[in-house]
C-alpha angles and dihedrals in degrees: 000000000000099000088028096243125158086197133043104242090018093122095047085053095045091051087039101053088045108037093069089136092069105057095175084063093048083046079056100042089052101051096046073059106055087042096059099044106037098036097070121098097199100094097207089047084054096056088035083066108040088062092051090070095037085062090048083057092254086141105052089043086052098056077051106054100033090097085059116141090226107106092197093046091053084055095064099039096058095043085060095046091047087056105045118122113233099198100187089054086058099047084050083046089046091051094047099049086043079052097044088043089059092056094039082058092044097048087054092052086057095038082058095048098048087042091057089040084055089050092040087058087034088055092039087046088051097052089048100055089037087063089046092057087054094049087050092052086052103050087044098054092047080045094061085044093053092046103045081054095057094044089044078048100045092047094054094053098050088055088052091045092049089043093056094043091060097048085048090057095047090043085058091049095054102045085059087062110049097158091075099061094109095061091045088050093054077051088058088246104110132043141175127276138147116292091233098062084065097039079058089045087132083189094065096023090236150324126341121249105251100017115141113248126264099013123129130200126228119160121227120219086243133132112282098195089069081083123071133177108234097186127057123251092278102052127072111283118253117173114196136201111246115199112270120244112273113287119264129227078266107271126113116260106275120261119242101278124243132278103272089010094110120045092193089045088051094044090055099039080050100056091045098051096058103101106235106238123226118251102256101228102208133213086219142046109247133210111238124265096222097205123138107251123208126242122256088252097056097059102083115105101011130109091256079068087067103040131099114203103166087054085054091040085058093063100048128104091237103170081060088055094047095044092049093046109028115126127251093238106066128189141153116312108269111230096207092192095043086057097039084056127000094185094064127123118245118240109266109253125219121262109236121184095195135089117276095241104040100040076058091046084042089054102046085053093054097041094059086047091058090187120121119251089251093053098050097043084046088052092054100045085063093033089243109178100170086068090038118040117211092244097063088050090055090052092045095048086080088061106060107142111251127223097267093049093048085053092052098046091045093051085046093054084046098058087063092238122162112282094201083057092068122079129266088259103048097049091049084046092049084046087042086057104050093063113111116247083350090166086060095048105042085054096037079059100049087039079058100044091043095044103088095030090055093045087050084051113043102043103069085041089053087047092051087047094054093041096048088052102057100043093048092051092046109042114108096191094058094055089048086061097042074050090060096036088058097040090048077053109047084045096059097036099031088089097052107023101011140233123324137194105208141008138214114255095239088060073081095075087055094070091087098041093067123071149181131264099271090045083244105102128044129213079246093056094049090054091054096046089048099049080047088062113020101028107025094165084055085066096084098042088126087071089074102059099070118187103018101124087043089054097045096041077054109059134095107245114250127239117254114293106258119238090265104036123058085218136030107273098234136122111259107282092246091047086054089038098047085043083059099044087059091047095054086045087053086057103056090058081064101054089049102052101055095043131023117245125168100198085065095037084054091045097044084059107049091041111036095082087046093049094061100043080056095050090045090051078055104055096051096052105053081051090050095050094039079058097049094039096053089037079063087043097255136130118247086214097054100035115050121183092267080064109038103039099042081061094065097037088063095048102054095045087050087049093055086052097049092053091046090052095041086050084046090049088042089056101049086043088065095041088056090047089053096041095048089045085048094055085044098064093036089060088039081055098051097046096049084043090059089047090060101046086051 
């Protein structure tokens, strides 16, 4: 009312859309602006306010006036614009979330049903194998019954068969002395029968010669020690009576009781069957494990009956231990035996015939086995190598016994000493040695084992060999590069050293090594950049050689170049290793040959097809790569595969670098152009614009 407006803000339009001439005003106008509307933290009076403004035309001036020369004014203007409320976008904005919420929600009731389907089958799952546990208990209990019975069983049939053995043998006996059957009747042994039953004995074919008519022979269960023969064999025999053990109360002696009958047995079989464990003699002084240890008797039937610790102990890093909880005071090692009682014994150690090191390598090897050495020799007398893996041949293979330990072992056999007195090692080593041709069995298995993998093996390395070869040979591309790479170097060295007409392959390797004047460009690099300008269908050469990186991720690394040869002088690792593969076939014919297996026969039959379509792969492609060596001038003796292909493979990948940072220097290159052509003609436009003004 006081300024006569129909509209709050109607006046400053009106001065802001009309004083255009004073942009410092408008700056003013605009900022007021921006300070009413987005300076309220009531949502709805923002928007009230902002629309305000949009029904005084704010907006549509706005849209005008945004191309204005006035950097300030701009400023304002597109604050304003960057804070306004659309209030229909939100509402869209509003609609979609409410719709993604719904099938947010959706999707989590799923989600929930799914989730209590999973625990109803995890539940189920549980009761049935619940039931199944129980069903196991129960086998396993009827199991143990089943099992005491049969050793109760087995025990007892084993007394009766020993019994009766014995009454056969002194029946026999006594069926070879017949005069004395006088003396065995008064003994309640013989008595008398037709002499016809024993002239039909099918058991002795007839009767004796010498045998006193009409006596019969029926063994007693009596005791046969209570005779004795008092002459030697060549005297007449005269059997006497020795005096009976004193009599008995009547029973019979009693029979060895039970297991678990006794307590006191038990007790005692117990005791003697805990192994006595050797006394550990430290580096290192310990601190005490304080724990509360169980007696001997109480052993029996807990899990520490079934435990091992000096096999584990045989697996741990124990310097490590000792190093980690010695003490801080350190002394001499206490031997607690030693100090309980200094006039013990020490326990007596095993006699081992090997080497140190190699009876503990030999051990460890065993160890991880865990086969018996029955088992393993029997293994390798039928080439098992389910029993055997050929890893563990191959391992073993560094074991076999050697000719002085064979001797050893053998004299050791011969002196008649106690096998169980030498050490683990030594008597698999002494059962080791005994197999026959053990060195051609023990490689004809891992022959068997390797074949396939090898064959898997070598065949995709001889095609990329192959591959590689010929590509390389024939890529002319490839030879127009190698062109540029000799005349840039003939051009830099021909003043100095001369013009040459070839250069080793791994000269290659040299392009990156050389740089420019500012250390920020390679020879490398200039050659890209060159073949980019000069020889663009140069720039794939790469594309030609098919296979190289196949061939050089393929072969086998070479040793260390000698001091007169720039590479190793060795055969290409597939051509040895296909060489071997076709002698270890060779000696399986052999084998073979001189005994029938089934397990080679089998594979010979299977492989030997295979075998030769190997060795002919191999064959082309040593020619192949000899062609392709000598075609790059060098020799096929001094550079392997491992050697040439790898050569190409780096530079081309070092090609492929140094075009994608040529075209990154290109570009930044061009940014800084642009930007440097962006400030000129700033500085062109001020300058015109203050000529102007002036």
């Amino acid at each position: 009312q006081v300024c006569k407006e129909k509209h709050r803000f109607e006046r400053l339009m009106d001065y802001f859309r009309n004083e255009d001439s004073s942009i410092d005003f408008m700056v003013a106008c605009m900022q007021f602006i921006n300070i009413v509307v987005h300076s309220v933290e009531d949502m709805n009076f923002r928007v009230h306010l902002q629309y305000e403004f949009t029904k005084l035309g704010l907006e549509e001036f706005l849209q005008k006036s945004r191309h204005t020369e006035s950097e300030k004014l701009q400023v304002q203007i597109q604050a304003y614009l960057d804070n306004v409320f659309d209030v229909g976008g939100l509402l869209e904005d509003a609609e979609t979330k409410n719709v993604a919420l719904e099938k947010v929600e959706e999707l989590e009731e799923h989600l929930s049903h799914l989730t209590e389907k999973l625990l109803d089958l995890e539940n189920e799952n549980m009761m049935r194998v619940a039931e199944l546990e129980k069903q196991l208990l129960q086998r396993e209990k009827e199991l143990e019954v089943v099992k005491e019975t049969f050793e109760h069983t087995s025990h007892q049939v084993h007394t009766l068969r020993r019994l009766i053995k014995e009454k056969d043998e002194a029946f026999r006996r006594r069926l070879e002395h017949p005069q004395d059957g006088a003396g065995l009747q008064n003994w309640g042994v013989l008595h008398l029968g037709p002499l016809s039953r024993l002239g039909r004995s099918p058991k002795w074919g007839g009767p004796r010669a010498g045998a006193s008519p009409g006596w019969s022979w029926a063994p007693k269960l009596g005791c046969p020690q209570c005779w004795v023969h008092s002459q030697g064999w060549g005297g007449p025999p005269n059997w006497d009576m020795v005096s009976p053990p004193p009599p008995s109360t009547g029973k019979c002696p009693p029979a060895p009781p039970l297991p678990g009958a006794s307590p006191s047995i038990t007790l005692t079989v117990g005791l003697s069957a805990i192994r006595i464990k050797k006394p550990i003699k430290t580096k290192f002084r310990l601190p005490v494990f304080n724990w509360t240890a169980l007696k001997p008797n109480q052993i029996s039937g807990t899990v520490f009956s079934e435990l091992d610790d000096e096999r584990v102990l045989e697996d741990l890093d124990l310097e490590r231990f000792e190093e980690l909880f010695k003490t801080k005071a350190q002394g001499p090692a206490l031997d607690l035996v030693c100090a309980k009682n200094k006039a013990s014994q020490k326990v007596a150690s095993k006699v081992t015939l090997l080497e140190a090191n190699r009876a503990k390598n030999l051990a460890i090897t065993l160890r991880k086995a865990g086969r018996s050495a029955e088992e393993i020799c029997r293994a390798i007398h039928t080439f098992d190598l389910t029993t055997v893996p050929v890893d563990f041949v191959e391992c073993l293979m560094r074991f076999l016994p050697t000719e002085a330990e064979v001797k050893a072992l053998r004299q050791y056999e011969r002196e008649r000493k106690p096998l169980e007195e030498l050490a683990d090692e030594d008597r698999f080593m002494l059962q080791f040695s005994k197999v026959e041709r053990l060195p051609q069995r023990m490689a004809i298995m891992a022959f068997l084992g390797n074949f396939t993998e090898n064959l898997q093996m070598l065949t995709p390395q001889l095609n990329a060999i192959i591959a590689a070869s010929a590509s390389v040979k024939s890529s002319q591309k490839l030879k127009r590069m190698l062109e540029i790479i000799l005349a840039l170097g003939n051009y830099m060295n021909s003043s100095k050293r001369g013009a040459v007409y070839g250069f080793k392959l791994q000269s290659l390797d040299l392009l990156l090594d050389t740089k420019s004047t500012d250390r920020k460009m390679t020879l490398l690099h200039f050659i890209a950049l060159t073949v980019r300008e000069k020889y663009p269908e140069l720039s794939t050469f790469w594309q030609e050689l098919h296979f190289v990186e196949k061939a050089a991720a393929g072969a086998v690394p070479a040793l260390p170049p000698t001091p007169n040869t720039a590479y190793p002088p060795r055969a290409p690792q597939n051509h040895r290793i296909t060489r071997e593969l076709g002698r270890g076939m060779e000696l399986l014919r052999r084998e073979c040959g001189l005994h029938e297996h089934g397990v080679l026969r089998a594979f010979l039959a299977a492989s030997e097809g295979k075998l030769e379509r190997l060795q002919k792969d191999a064959r082309t492609a040593e020619d192949a790569y000899n062609a392709v060596v000598r075609y790059f001038g060098e020799s096929p003796k001094t550079t392997p595969p491992s050697v040439f292909f790898p050569v190409f493979a780096r530079f081309i990948r070092s090609y492929k670098d140094a075009e994608q940072e040529n075209e990154m220097r290109k570009k930044q290159e061009e940014v800084m152009r642009e930007k440097l052509l962006a400030q000129e003609a700033k500085k062109q436009e001020k300058v015109s614009r203050e000529g102007t003004h002036r």
